[in-house]
N, C-alpha and C positions, 0 to 999 in steps of 0.2 A: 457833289464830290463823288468820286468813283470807289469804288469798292478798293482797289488795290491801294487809293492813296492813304484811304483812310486806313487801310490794314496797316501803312508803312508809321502813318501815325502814331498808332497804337502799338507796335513793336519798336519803337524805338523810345517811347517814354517808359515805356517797360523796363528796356534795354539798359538805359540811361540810369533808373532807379537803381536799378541790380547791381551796373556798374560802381557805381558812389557805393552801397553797401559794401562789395568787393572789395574795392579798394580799400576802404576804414579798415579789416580786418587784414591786409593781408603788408600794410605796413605796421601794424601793432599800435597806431596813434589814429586820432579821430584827427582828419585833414578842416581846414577853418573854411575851406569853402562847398562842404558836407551839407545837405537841410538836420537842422536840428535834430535828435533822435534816427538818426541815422541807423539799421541794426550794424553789429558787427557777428561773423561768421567763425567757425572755428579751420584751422588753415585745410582740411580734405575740405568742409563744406566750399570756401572760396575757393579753391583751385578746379573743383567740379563746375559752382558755376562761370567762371572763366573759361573754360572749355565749351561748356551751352553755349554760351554767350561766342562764342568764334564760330560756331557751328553756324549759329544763326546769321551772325555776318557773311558767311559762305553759303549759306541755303538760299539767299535773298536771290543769288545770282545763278541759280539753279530751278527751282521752282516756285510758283504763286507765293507770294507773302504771307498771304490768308494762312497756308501748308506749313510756313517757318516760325506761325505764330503759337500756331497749333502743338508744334513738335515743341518748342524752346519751351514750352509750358511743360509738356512732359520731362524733359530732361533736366529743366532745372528743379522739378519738386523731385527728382529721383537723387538731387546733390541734399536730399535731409535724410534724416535715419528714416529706416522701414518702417512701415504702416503708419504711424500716425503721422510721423515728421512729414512721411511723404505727401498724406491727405490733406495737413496743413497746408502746406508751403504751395500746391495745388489748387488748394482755394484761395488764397491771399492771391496769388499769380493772376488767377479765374478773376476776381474782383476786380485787379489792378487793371485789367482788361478791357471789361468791363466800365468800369469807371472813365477809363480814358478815350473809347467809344463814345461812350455820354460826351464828353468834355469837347471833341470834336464833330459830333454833331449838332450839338447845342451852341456851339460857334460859327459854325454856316449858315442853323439857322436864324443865328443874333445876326451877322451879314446883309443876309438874302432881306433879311427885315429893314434894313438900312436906306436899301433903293426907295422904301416908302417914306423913311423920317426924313424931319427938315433936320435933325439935330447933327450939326456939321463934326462933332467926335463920337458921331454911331459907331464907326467902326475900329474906334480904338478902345470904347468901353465896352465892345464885343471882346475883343483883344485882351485886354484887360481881366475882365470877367473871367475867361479863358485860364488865363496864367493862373488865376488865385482857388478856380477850378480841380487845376492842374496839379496843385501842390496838394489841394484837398488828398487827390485819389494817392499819391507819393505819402501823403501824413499817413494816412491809410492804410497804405502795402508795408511802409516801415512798422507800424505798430503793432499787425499781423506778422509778419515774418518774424521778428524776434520772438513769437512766442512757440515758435515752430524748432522742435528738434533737431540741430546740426548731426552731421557726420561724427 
């Protein structure tokens, strides 16, 4: 897998996370199709990263993905209070990154391993695997982000 797809990867499960967080806060009700523990945001913090979050939909078509991944990170830890809100929400962002890097290269290489097995649903317990992966690093960024200083 190429560099940029993987980069699209991992920005958009990010993307995806933050979005659902957003949302819970910024209708005032936790929505039923939320993952559990969802954080919620106080309304300057979700409207800030609302704005990250459109920037980076619009960067995507402007420069390297890698570069929108980069920046969305900076902007969205600059929607928590000063100094620590910000270094939090930075590192949870960094991990969720991270984590979703893992998730999709550990599923290429569950794939690529598949051409060797005889086991005819190799590549849906790749698949599989993946998803409950996936949610791992999301259980993860939720659990970290709320402990992180709003606006």
């Amino acid at each position: 897998m190429n560099r940029g797809f993987t980069s699209i990867l991992r920005t958009g499960a990010l993307g995806v996370a933050l979005l659902a967080a957003m949302t819970a806060n910024a209708s005032g009700t936790t929505s039923t199709t939320l993952p559990p523990g969802s954080p919620t945001f106080s309304p300057a913090t979700a409207a800030c990263i609302k704005k990250a979050t459109l920037a980076k939909k619009q960067c995507k078509f402007q420069v390297a993905v890698v570069d929108c991944t980069a920046q969305f990170i900076t902007d969205f830890s600059n929607c928590f209070a000063a100094g620590k809100g910000v270094g939090c929400a930075s590192s949870c962002a960094s991990k969720k990154d991270t984590c979703s890097l893992k998730v999709t290269t550990d599923k290429l290489t569950c794939t690529k391993g598949c051409k060797k097995s005889s086991t005819l649903n190799c590549k849906a317990t790749c698949t599989t695997n993946a998803a409950v992966a996936k949610q791992k690093c999301t259980t993860g960024f939720n659990a970290c982000i709320t402990k992180c200083q709003n606006l």
